[in-house]
N, CA, C and O atoms as a MOPAC input file, in Angstrom:
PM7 MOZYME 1SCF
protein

 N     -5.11700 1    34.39900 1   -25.94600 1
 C     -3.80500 1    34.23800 1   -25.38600 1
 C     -3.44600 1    32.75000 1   -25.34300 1
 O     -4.26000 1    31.96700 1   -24.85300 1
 N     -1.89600 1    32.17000 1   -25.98300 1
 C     -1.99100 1    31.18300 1   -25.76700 1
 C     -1.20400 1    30.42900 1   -24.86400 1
 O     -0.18800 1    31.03400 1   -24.52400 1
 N     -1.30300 1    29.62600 1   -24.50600 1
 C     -0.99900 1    29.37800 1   -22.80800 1
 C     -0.47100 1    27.08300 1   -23.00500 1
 O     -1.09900 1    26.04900 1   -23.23200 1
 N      1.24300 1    27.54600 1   -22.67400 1
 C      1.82100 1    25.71400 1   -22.58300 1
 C      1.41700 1    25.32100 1   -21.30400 1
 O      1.41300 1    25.93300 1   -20.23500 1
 N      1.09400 1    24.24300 1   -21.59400 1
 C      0.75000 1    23.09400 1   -21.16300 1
 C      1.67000 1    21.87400 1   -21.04300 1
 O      2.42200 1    21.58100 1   -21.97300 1
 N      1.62200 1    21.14300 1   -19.88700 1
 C      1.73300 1    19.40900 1   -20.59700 1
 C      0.61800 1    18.60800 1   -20.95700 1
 O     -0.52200 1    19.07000 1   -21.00100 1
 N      0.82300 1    17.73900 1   -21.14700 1
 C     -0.65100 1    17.38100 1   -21.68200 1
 C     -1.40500 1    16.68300 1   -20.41900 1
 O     -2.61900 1    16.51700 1   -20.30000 1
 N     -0.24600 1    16.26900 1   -19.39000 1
 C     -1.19400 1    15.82600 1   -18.36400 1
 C     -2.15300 1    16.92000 1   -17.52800 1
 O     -3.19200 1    16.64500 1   -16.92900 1
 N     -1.49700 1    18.28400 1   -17.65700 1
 C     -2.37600 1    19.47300 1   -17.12700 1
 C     -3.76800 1    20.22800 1   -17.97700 1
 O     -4.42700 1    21.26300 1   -17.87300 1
 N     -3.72300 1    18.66800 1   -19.10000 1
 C     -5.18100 1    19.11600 1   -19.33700 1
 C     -6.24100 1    18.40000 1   -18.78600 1
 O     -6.21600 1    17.18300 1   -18.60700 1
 N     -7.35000 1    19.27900 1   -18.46100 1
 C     -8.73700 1    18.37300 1   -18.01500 1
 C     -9.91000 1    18.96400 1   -19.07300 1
 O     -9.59900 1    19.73300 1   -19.98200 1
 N    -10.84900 1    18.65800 1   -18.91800 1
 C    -12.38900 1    18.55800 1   -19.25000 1
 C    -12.82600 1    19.96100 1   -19.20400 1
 O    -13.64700 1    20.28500 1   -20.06200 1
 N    -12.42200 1    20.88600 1   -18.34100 1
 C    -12.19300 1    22.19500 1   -18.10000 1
 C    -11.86700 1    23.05600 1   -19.80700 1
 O    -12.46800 1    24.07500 1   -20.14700 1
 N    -10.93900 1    22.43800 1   -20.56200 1
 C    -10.32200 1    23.00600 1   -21.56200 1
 C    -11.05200 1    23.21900 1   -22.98500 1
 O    -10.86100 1    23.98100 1   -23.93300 1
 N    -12.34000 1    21.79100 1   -22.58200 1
 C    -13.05200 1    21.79100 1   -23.81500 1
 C    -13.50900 1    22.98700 1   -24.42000 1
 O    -14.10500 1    23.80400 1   -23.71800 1
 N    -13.30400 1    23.21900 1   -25.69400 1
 C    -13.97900 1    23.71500 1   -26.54500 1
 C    -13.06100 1    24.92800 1   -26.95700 1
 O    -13.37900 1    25.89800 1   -27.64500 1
 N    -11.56600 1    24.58000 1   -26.23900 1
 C    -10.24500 1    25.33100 1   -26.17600 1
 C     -9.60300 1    24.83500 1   -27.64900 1
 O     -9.81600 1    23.64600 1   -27.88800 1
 N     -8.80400 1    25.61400 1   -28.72800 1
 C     -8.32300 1    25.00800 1   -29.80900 1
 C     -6.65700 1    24.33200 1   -28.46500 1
 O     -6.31700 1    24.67900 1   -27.33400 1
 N     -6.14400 1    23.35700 1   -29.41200 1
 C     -5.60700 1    22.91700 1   -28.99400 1
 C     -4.30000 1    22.29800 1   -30.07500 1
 O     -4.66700 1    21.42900 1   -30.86600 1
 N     -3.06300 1    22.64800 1   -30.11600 1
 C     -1.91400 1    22.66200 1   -31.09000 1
 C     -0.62400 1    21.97100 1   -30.02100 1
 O     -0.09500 1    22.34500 1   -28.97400 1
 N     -0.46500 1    20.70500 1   -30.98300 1
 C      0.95500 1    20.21100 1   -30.56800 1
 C      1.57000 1    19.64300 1   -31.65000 1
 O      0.83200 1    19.10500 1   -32.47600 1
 N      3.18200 1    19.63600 1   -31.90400 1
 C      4.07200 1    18.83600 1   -32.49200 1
 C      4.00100 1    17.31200 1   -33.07800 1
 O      4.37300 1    16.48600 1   -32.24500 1
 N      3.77200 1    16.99800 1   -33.80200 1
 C      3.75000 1    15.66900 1   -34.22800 1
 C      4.71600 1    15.23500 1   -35.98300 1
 O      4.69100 1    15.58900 1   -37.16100 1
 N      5.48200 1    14.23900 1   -35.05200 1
 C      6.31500 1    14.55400 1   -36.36000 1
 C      7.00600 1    15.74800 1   -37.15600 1
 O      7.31000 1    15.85600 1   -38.34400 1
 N      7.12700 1    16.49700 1   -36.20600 1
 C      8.13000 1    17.76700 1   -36.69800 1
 C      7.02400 1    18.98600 1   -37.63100 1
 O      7.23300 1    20.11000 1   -38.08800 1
 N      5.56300 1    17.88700 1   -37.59800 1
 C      4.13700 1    18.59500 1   -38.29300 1
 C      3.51700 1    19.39100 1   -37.08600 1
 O      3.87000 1    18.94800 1   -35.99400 1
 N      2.51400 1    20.66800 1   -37.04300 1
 C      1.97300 1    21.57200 1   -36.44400 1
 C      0.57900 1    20.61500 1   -36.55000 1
 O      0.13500 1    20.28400 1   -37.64900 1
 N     -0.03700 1    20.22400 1   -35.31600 1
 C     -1.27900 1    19.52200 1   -35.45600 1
 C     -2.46500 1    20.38800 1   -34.50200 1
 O     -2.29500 1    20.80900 1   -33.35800 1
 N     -3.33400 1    20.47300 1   -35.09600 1
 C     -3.94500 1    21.50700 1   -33.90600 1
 C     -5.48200 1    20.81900 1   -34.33500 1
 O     -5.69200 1    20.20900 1   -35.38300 1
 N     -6.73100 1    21.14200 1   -32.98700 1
 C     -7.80400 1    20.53300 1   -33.36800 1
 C     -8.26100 1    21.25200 1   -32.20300 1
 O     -7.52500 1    21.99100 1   -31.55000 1
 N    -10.11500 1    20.92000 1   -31.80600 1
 C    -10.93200 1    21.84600 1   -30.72600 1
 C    -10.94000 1    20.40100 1   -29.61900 1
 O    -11.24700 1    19.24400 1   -29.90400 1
 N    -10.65100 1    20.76100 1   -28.77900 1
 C    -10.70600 1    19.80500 1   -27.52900 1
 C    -12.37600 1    19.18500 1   -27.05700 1
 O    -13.23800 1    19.97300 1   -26.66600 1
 N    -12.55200 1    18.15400 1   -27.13600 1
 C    -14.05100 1    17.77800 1   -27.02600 1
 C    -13.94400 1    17.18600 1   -25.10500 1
 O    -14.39900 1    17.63800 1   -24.05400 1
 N    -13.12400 1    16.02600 1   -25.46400 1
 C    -13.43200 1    15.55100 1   -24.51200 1
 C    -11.44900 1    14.96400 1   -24.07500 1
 O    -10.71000 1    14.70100 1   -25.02400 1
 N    -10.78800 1    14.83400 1   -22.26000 1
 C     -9.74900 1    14.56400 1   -21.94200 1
 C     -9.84900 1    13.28200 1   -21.40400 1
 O    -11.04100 1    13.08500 1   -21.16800 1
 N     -9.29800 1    12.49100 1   -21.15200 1
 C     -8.87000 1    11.16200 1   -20.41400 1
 C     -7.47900 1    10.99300 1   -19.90400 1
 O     -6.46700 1    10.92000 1   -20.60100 1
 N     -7.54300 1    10.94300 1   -18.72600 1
 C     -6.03900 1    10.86700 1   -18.36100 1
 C     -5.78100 1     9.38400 1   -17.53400 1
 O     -6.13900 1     9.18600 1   -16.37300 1
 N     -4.98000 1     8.25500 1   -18.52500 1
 C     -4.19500 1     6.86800 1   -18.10500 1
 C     -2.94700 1     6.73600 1   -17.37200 1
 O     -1.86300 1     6.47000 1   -17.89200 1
 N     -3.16100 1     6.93600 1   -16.13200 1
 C     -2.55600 1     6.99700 1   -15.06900 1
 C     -2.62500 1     8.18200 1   -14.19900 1
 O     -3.55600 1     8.98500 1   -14.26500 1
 N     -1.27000 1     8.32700 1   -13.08200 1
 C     -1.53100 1     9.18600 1   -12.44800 1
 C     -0.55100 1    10.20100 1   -12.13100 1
 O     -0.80200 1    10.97800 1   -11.21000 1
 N      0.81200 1    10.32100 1   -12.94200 1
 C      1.53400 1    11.62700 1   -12.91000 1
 C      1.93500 1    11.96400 1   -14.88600 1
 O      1.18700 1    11.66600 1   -15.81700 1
 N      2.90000 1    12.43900 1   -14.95700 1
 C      3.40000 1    13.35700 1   -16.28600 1
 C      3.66300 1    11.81100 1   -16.87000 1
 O      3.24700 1    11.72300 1   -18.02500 1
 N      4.07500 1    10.93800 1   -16.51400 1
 C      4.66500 1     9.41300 1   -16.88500 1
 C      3.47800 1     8.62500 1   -17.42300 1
 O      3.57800 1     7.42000 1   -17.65400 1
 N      2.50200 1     9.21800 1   -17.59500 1
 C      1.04400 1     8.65600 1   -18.10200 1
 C      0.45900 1     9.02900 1   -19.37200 1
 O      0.75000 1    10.16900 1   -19.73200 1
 N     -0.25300 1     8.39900 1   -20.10600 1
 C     -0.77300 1     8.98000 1   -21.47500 1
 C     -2.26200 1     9.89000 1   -21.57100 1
 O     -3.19700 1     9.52400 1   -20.85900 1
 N     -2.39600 1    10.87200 1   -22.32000 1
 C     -3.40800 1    11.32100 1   -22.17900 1
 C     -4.25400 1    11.12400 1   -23.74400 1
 O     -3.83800 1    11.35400 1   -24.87900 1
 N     -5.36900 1    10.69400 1   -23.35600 1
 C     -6.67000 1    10.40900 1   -24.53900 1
 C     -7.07600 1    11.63600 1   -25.00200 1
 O     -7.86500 1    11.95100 1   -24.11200 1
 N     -7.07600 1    12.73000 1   -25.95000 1
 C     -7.42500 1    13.48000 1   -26.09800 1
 C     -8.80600 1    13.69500 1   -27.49600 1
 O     -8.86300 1    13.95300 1   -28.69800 1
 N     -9.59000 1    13.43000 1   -26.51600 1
 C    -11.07000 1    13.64100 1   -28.35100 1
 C    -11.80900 1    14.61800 1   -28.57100 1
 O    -12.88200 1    15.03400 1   -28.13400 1
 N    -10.54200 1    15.14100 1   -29.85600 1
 C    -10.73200 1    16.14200 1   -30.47800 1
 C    -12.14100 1    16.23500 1   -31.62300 1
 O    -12.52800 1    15.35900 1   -32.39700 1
 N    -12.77200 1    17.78100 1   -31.36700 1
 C    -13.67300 1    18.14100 1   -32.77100 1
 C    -13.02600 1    18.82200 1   -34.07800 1
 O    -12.12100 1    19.65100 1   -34.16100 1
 N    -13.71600 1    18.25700 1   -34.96700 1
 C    -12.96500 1    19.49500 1   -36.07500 1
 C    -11.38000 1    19.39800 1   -36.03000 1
 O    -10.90600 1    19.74000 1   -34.94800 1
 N    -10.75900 1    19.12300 1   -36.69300 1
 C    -11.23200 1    17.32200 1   -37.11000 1
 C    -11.57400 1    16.37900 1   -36.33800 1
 O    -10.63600 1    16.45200 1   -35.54400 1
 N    -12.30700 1    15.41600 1   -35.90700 1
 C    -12.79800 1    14.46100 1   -35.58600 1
 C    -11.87500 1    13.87400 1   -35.24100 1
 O    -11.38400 1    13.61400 1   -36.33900 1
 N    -11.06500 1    13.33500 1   -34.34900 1
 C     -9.82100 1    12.30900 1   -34.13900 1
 C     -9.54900 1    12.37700 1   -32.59100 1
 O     -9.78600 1    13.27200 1   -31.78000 1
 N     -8.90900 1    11.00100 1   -32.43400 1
 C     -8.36300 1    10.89400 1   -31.37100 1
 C     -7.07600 1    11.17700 1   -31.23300 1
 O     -6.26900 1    10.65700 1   -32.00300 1
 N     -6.58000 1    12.21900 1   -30.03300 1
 C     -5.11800 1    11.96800 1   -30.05700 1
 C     -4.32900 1    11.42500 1   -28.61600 1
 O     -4.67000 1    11.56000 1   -27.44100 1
 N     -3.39700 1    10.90500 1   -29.08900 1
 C     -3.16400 1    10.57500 1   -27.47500 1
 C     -1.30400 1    10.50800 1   -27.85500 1
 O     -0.44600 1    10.04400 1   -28.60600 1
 N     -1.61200 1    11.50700 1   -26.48100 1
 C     -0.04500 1    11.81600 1   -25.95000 1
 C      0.55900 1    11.55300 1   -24.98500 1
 O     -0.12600 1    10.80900 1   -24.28300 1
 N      1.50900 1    11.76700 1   -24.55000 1
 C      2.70500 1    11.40000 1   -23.57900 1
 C      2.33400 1    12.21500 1   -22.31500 1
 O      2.25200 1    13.40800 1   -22.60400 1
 N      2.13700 1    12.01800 1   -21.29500 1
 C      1.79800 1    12.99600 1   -20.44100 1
 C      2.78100 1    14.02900 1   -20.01100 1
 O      2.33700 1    14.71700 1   -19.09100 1
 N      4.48000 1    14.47600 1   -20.55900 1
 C      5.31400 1    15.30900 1   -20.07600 1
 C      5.40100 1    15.97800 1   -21.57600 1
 O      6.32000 1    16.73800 1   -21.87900 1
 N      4.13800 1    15.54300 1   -22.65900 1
 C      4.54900 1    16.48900 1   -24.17900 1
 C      3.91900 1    17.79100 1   -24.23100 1
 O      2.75900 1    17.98700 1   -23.86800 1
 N      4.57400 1    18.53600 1   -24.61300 1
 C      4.53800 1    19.98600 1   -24.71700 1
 C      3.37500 1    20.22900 1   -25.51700 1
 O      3.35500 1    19.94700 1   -26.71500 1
 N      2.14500 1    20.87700 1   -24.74900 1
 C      0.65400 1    21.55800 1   -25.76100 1
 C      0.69700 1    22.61700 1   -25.85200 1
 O      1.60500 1    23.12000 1   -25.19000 1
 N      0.08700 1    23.29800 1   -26.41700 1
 C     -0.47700 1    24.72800 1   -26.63000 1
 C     -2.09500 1    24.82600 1   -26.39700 1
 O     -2.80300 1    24.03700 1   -27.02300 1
 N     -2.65100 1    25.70100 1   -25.58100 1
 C     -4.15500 1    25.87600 1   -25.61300 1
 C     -4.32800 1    27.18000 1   -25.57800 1
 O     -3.64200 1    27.89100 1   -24.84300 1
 N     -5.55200 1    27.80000 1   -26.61100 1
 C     -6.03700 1    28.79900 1   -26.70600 1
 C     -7.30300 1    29.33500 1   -27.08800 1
 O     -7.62600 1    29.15900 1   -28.26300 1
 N     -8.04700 1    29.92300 1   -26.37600 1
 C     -9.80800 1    30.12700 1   -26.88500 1
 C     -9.68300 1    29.97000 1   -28.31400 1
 O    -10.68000 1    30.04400 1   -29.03300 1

């Protein structure tokens, strides 16, 4: 089931959750490894290090995610 998010309502909790957001009008999706959250409301960026593919992403803390087993 897949279940929106912002990205600041992700935590560490989510790992190993696939994980799909918007970038560039492109569908980007990857497995959630590890969260970091830079600051302290939706107005903050979130570190997101993804597996499979291997990458870091980091978003806006009020941008629209998708998470799903």
């Amino acid at each position: 089931m897949k279940t929106e998010l912002t990205a600041w309502q992700l935590t560490n909790d989510h790992a190993g959750m696939i994980l799909s957001w918007r970038k560039k009008s492109r569908l980007r999706t990857g497995t959630i490894g590890r969260v970091t959250r830079h600051g302290s409301d939706e107005n903050c960026y979130v570190h997101i290090e993804l597996r499979n593919p291997t990458e870091l992403a980091v978003l806006a803390g009020s941008e629209l995610v998708h998470v799903h087993p």
